[in-house]
N, C-alpha and C positions, 0 to 999 in steps of 0.2 A: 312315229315319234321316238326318241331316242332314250333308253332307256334312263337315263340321268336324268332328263326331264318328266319322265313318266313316276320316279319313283319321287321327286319334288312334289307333285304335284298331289301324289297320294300321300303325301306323309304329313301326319296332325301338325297344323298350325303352331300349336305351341310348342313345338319342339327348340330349342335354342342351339347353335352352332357354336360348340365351345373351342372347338380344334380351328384346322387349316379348310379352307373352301375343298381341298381338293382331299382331306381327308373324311370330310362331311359326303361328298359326293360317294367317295369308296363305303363309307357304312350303307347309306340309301339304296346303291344297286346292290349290295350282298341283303339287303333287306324286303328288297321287294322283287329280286330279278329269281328264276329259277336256277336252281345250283348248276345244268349241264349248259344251260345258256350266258350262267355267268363264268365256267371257266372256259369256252368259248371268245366269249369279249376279252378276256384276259390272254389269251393268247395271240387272240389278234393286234391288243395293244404293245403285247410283248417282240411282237414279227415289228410294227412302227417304230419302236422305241430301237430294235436294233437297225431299221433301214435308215433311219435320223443319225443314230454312231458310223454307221457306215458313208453317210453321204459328208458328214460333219469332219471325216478324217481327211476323206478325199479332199474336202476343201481346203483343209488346213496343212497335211502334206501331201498334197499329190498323189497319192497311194491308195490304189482302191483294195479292197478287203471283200467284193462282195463273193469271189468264185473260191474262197479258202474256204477248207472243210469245217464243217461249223464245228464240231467238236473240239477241234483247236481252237477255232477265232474262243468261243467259247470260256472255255479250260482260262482264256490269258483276260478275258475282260472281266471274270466273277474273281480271278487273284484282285487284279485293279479296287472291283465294288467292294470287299473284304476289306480290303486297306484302307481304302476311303470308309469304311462304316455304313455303304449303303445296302438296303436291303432290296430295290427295286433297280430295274431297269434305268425306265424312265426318272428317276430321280437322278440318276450317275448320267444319264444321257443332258439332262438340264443343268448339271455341276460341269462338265465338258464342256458346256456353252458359253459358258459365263467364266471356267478358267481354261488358258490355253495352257499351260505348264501341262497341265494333266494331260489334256492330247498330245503334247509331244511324249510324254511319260507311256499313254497306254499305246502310242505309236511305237515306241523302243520296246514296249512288252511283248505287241503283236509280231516284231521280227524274232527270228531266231536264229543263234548264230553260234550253232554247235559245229565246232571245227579242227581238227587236229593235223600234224604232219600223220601224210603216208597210213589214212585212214584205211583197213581191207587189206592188209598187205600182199592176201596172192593176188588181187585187184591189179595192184602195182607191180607187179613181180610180172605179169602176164603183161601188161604194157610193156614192161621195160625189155623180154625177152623176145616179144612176138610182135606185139601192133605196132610200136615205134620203128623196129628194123623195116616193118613192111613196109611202113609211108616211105621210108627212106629208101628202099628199094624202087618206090614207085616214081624216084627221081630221083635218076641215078645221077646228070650232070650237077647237083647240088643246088641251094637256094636257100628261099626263106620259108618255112612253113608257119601253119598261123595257126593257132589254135585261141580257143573263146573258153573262158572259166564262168557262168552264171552264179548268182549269191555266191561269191568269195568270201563273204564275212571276210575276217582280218588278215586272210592271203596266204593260209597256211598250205591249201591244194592246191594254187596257184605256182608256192615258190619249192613246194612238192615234184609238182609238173618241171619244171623251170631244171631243178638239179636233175631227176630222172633222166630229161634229156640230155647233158653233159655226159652223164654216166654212160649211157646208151655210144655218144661217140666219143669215147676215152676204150670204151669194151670194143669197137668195130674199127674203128680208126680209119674212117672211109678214107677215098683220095679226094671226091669232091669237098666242099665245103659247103656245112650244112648252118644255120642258125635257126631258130623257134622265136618268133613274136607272140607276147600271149597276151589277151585282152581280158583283164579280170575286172570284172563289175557287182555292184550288188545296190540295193537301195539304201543303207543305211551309210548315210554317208560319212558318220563318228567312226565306222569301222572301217572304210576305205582311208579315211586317215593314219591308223593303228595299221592298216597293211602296207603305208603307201613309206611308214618308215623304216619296214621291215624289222623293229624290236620283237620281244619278246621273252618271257620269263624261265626262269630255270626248270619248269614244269614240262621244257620239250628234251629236257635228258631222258624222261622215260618213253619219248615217241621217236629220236633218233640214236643211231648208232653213235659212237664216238668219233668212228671214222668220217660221219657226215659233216657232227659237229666240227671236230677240227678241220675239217676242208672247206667249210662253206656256211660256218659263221665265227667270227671273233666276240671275244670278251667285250660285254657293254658295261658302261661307266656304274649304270644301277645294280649289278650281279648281276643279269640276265645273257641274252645274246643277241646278236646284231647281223643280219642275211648280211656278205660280201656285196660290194656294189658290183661286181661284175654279172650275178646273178641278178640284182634289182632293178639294174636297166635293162633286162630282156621282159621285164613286164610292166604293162600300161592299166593304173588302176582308174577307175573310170564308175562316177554313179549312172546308177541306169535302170530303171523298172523294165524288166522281162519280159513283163505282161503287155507292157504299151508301146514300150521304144521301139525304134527300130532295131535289128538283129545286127551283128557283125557276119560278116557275108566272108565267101569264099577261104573257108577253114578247110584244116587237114584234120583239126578234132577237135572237139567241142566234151568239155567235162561238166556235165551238168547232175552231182548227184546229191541224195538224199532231199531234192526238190520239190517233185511231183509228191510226193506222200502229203504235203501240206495243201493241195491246190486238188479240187472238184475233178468230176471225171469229165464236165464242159471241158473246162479250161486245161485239158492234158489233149484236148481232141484240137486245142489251139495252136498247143506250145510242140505238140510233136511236129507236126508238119510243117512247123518254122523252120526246128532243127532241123531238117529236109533239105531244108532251103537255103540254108546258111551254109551246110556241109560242100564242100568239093564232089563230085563223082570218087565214090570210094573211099569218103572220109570216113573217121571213127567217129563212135556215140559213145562215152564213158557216165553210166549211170553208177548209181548208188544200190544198195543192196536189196533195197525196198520198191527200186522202180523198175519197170517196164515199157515199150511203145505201145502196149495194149493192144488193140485192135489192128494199129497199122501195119502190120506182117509183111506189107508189099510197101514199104518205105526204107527197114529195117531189118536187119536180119544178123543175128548172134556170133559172133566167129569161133572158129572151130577151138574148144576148150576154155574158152572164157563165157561165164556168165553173162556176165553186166559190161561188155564191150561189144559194139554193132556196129555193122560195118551199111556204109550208103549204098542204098539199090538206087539204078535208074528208073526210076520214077517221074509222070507226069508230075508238078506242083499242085499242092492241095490249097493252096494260099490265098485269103480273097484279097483283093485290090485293098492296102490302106494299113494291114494287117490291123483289125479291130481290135479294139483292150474287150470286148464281150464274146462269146464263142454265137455264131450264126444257128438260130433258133432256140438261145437260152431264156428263159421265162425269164419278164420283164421285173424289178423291185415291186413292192406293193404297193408304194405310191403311185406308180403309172397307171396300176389299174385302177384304181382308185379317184384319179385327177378329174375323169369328168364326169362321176358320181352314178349310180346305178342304173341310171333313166337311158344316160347315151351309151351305156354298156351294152344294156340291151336291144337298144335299136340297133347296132352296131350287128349282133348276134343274131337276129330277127334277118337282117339284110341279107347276111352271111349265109341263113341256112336257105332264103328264099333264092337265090343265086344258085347255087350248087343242090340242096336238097329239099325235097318236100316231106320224107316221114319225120316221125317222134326225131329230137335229140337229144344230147346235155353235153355241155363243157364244161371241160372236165380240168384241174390245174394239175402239175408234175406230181404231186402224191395222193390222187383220186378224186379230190373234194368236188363234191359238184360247186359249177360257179352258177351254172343256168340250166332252166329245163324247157324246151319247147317241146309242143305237142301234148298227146296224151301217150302216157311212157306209165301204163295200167298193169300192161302183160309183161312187164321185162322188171318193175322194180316194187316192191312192196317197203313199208315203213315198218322198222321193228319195236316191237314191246321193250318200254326201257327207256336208257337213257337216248336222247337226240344225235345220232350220227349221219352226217352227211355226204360220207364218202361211197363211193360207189362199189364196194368191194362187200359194203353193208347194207343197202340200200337195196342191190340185187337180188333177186329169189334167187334160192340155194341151188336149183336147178343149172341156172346162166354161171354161179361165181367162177366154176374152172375155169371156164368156154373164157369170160372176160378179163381175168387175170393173163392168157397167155395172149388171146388178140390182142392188149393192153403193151406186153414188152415186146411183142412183135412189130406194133405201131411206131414203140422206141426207136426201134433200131432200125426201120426202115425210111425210105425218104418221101414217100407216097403212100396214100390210101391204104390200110387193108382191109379183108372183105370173109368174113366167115357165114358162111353158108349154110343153110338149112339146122339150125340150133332149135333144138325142140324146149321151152318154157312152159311151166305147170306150176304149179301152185295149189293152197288151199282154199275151192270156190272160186275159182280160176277156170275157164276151158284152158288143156293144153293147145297150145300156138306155135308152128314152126316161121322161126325169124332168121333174117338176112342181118348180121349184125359187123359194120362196121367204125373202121376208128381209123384215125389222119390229125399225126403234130401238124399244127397251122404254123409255117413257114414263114417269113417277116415280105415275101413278094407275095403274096398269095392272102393275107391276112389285113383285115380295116386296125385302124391305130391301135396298141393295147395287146392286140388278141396272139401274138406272135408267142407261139413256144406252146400255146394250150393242146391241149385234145378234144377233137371232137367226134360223141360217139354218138349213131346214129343208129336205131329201130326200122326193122322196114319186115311185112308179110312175106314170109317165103313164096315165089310164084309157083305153082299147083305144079306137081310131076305128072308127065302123061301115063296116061292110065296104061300098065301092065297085065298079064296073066301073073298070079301068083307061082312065083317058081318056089315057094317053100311053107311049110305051115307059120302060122303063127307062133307057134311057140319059138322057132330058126330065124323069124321075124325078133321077137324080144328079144331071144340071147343076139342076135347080131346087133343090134340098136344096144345091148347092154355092152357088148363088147366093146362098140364104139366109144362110148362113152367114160368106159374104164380106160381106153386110151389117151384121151384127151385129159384124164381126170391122171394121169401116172407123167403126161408130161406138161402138165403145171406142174404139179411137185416136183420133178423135174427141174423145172426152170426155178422155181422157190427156193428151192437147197442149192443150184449153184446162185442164187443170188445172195442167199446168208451165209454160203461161204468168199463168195464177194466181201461182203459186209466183216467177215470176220477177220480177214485178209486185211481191212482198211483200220479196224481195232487195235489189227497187230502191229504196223507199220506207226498208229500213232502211239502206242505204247511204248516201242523203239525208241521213235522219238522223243516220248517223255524220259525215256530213261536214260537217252542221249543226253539231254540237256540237264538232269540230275547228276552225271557224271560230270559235265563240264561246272556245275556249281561247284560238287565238291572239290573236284580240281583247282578251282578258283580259292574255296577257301583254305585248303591244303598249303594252294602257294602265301597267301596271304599268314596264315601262322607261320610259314618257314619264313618269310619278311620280317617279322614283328621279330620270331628267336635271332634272326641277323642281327635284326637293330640294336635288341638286348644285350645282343654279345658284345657289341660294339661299343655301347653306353659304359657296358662294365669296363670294357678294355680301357677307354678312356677315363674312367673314372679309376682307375687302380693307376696310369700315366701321371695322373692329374698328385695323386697322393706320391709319387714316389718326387716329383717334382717339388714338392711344397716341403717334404723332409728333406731334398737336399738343397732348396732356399734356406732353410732353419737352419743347415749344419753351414751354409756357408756365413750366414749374418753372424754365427756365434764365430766364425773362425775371424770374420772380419772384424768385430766385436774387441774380441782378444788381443788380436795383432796391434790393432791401435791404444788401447791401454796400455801394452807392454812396451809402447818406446818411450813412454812417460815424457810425451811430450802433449801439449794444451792444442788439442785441433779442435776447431767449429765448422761447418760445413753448412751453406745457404744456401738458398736458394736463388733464380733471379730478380726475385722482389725482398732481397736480405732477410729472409724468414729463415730460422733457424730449423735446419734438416737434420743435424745430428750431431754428435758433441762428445769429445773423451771425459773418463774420469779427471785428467789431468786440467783440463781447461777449467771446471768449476771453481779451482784454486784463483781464478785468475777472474772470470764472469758466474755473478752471483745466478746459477742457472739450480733447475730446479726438472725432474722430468715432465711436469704438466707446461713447462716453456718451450717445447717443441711445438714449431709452427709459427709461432711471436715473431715481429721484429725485432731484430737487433738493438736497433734502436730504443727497446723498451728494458732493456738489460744492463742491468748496473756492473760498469769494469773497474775493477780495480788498480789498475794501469793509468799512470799518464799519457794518455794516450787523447788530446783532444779532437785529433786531424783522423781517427779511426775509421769514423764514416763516411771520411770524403777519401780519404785512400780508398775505403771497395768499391764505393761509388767508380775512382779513375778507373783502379783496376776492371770491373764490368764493364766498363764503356772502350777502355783503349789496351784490354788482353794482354797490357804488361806487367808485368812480376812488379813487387812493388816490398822492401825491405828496409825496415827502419830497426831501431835502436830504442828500446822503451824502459821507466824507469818505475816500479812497485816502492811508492815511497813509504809503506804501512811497513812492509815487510823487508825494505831493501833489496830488493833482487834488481836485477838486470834480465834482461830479455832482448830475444832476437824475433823480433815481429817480420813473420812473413806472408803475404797478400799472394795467392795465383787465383787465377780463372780455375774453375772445375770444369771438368771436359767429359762426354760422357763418351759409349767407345763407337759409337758414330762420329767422335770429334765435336760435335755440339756445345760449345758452353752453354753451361747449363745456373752458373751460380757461379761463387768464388769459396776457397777454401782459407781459412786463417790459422796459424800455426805460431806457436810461442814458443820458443826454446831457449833456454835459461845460457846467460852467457857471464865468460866476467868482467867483473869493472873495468870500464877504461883507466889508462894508464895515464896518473895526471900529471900536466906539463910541468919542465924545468922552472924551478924559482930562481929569478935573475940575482 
């Protein structure tokens, strides 16, 4: 019965559920479960809860996450939980479900796209002196060569690559003609776009020369700078999962670096011998400073004074038919084994050992745990005082632990069976017992559904040595059995210490990497304050433009101000709905104006002039653009006037209004008396 319901079932009736169903459920097993069997069940929910995020991603972008090193995957899903406010797993996993924004968000967390020009620069130095001249040497009548950039992120070691080789034939000046086609891909397809325009910010003055810069990028519109198009059409950016797609085939060099540090030691035993495969005879392998071909020694091999540059061996292909997105015999998600519940696990297991073995056995998953135990497994493993541990490294009398730790990594890394021989076990009220003790990864040909990637280790009676003459006392007897024993006991430790320094080696590369990607933050925000100071500068500059323009609007309205008072002549100025725009001292003499009558009709302003025809003259004047001059009589005051009407013109030519003007004349001269 399952412990949820066991702990219902024993808990007082009257208890009442004030919370969530499912937080009622978490106090009941912390209340009635035992503490090493309840952090147990929480582990195992916590393994579910991340095989649910992982299948949930893949749904939503095609990206599978399950062979990256969980201390990464890790590291970027608890920033995520943090941001969101969750405290659990499976809480964050049931918020994914229900929002997609957040998968694509913790989908952009999970990539990483730390990338600069001309990363390593003797890296580069040593390309550009040595393994470039060679290929080109390797074909002498000229051509195309082809090289593959994996994770590009935003195309910085792509158009790295891309110039290097320019440089390369500008320094050699061969006679042939040579050109580079290079295939940069990466999954994130936001930054295939950011590469494919070749921009970029003032942040790569401190990763190129000057001389790069002025050769082979121009000034962009935003301050930054802009790759030449003659470089950006030598490269084809392109989205593409490395893990699943198919490869670009028949290269001269393949840069694929600071990659592998994020991706399983499965999934390096996948992607190497791709690169194999894709390679030319005698192509280059340009890695990152963190990576290796590991084990593959007969794929790969180092060139002379470069690190992290390797050159193609012929090699049969290691490649199986399809190239799988899973490496061949990686232990399956938890839910596989899980799918047809304990009963068909076992029959499955029961079949397996009736088939191939009749002693004791157990299977075992990739970090010890037993999953099953057949037989009686009396003499080989005892239960310790304490807390509940299931693994078999604990489980074991102390006598077997060496012997099975090193059978155990030799099972690893073999592809068959192995078989250790006459292991002597003893224990406390125990007979000592000499055992035949073997171990075999189940293979996915060879294994019923489920069972592919486990271990299976098997107990068997050592068969009796035929009886000898003793050739030595007893005591030449002990010390050689103890002798034995310290040897097998010096090379587990042995193989332990190069495994924690494996281990420490994997710590180190992802620390790099952290501090990779801290670098590029603050680079980011480095560039972002220098933006904001740009913009500031620029707000001020316009804002002091803006003031020097407004004081010489104000000096010229006063000079126009002036000019026109000083012909002491009556001007009014309108607009073309006869609204009153502006007006001299002089004219007030003449229309009773006031300065709150700017903007009024004409029409509502009382003239002192006989003037009855006033309004139909601007009226003509606006409508037929001619000058219009009459003869007007101030009969309060006596004066004479010379009334004059134009159109106002602005200096686009535009009439805009008409201008009115009064200027004082003298009396007509009156006619002969007969």
């Amino acid at each position: 019965m399952p412990f949820a319901q066991q702990a219902k079932m024993t808990k007082p009736s009257d208890t009442k559920l004030s919370a969530s169903a499912a937080t009622a459920a978490d106090v009941a097993l912390r209340a009635y479960v035992p503490a090493p069997l309840l952090e147990g069940l929480e582990a195992v929910q916590e393994q579910e809860s991340l095989q649910q995020l992982f299948e949930l991603l893949q749904q939503r972008t095609g990206a599978s996450f399950f062979d990256y090193k969980p201390n990464t995957v890790m590291r970027r899903i608890e920033r995520r939980m943090k941001l969101r406010q969750f405290d659990t797993l499976a809480r964050y996993v049931a918020y994914l479900h229900a929002n997609q924004g957040e998968v694509e968000l913790l989908f952009k967390e999970m990539l990483i796209g730390v990338t600069r020009f001309f990363r390593d620069p003797d890296v580069w130095e040593h390309l550009k002196q040595v393994a470039i001249p060679r290929l080109l040497a390797d074909h002498p009548d000229g051509g195309t060569l082809r090289a593959w950039v994996p994770a590009c992120s935003t195309g910085e070691e792509a158009y790295s690559l891309a110039i290097l080789f320019r440089e390369v034939l500008d320094q050699l000046r061969p006679k042939a003609i040579y050109t580079l086609q290079i295939f940069a891909t990466d999954l994130d397809a936001d930054a295939i776009g950011r590469a494919r325009k070749g921009q970029f910010g003032a942040a790569i003055e401190s990763e190129l020369s000057k001389e790069r810069l002025l050769r082979y990028f121009v000034a962009a519109d935003h301050g930054g700078y802009r790759i030449l198009k003659s470089v950006r059409n030598t490269i084809v950016f392109a989205q593409q999962n490395v893990i699943s797609d198919p490869p670009f085939t028949r290269l001269d060099l393949l840069c694929c670096r600071n990659l592998l540090i994020y991706f399983n030691p499965r999934l390096h035993e996948q992607l190497i011998p791709l690169f194999h495969y894709a390679l030319n005879p005698g192509g280059l392998l340009m890695f990152g400073r963190a990576d290796t071909p590991g084990r593959f020694t007969e794929l790969f091999e180092p060139m002379a004074g470069a690190s992290r540059i390797y050159q193609r061996l012929d090699a049969p292909p290691r490649l199986p038919n399809g190239f799988p997105t899973r490496v061949r015999g990686a232990p399956p998600p938890l839910a596989e084994l899980r799918a047809d519940g304990g009963a068909n696990l076992q029959r499955q297991v029961e079949r397996l050992l009736l088939a191939r073995h009749t002693p004791a056995a157990l299977l075992l998953n990739a970090r010890g745990d037993v999953l099953h135990i057949h037989g009686r497994t009396g003499a080989s493993l005892e239960a310790a005082a304490g807390k509940v541990n299931w693994n078999i490294h604990a489980l074991a009398r102390p006598s077997l632990r060496a012997e099975l730790a090193t059978l155990l990594r030799r099972a690893g890394a073999a592809s068959g069976p192995v078989l250790l021989r006459g292991v002597r076990a003893s224990g406390d009220g125990v007979p000592a017992q000499t055992l035949d003790i073997g171990a075999e990864v189940l293979g996915e040909d060879d294994a019923p559904g489920g069972l592919a990637g486990l271990t299976l280790l098997t107990f068997a009676d050592a068969a009796p040595l035929p009886q000898r003459e003793p050739a030595a006392t007893p005591r030449l007897q002990a010390l050689a059995s103890e002798l034995e024993s310290t040897r097998r006991e010096l090379a587990s430790v042995h193989e332990q210490v190069r495994a924690s320094r494996q281990a420490l080696e994997g710590s180190q590369d992802e620390l790099r990497a952290a501090n990779e990607e801290l670098q590029s933050a603050k680079e980011e925000l480095s560039t972002s304050k220098e933006e904001m100071e740009a913009l500031n500068e620029e707000l001020c500059s316009v804002n002091d433009e803006l003031h020097i323009k407004l004081r010489t609007l104000s000096r010229l309205n006063d000079d126009l101000k002036n000019l026109l008072n000083s012909t002491d002549i009556a001007t009014v100025f309108l607009d073309s709905a006869l609204r009153i725009r502006r007006y001299t001292t002089e004219a007030t003499r003449i229309f009773r104006l006031i300065a709150s009558d700017l903007e009024r009709p004409l029409s509502d302003i009382v003239c002192e002039l006989e003037y009855p025809t006033l309004l139909d003259d601007v009226g003509t004047v606006l409508h037929t653009l001619q000058t219009c001059e009459r003869r007007v009589w101030d009969g309060e005051r006596r004066r004479h006037f010379t009334a004059r009407i134009l159109p106002y013109r602005t200096v686009e030519n535009v009439v805009d209004g008409v201008v009115l003007t009064f200027i004082r004349s003298s009396p007509p001269a009156l006619a002969a008396q007969p």
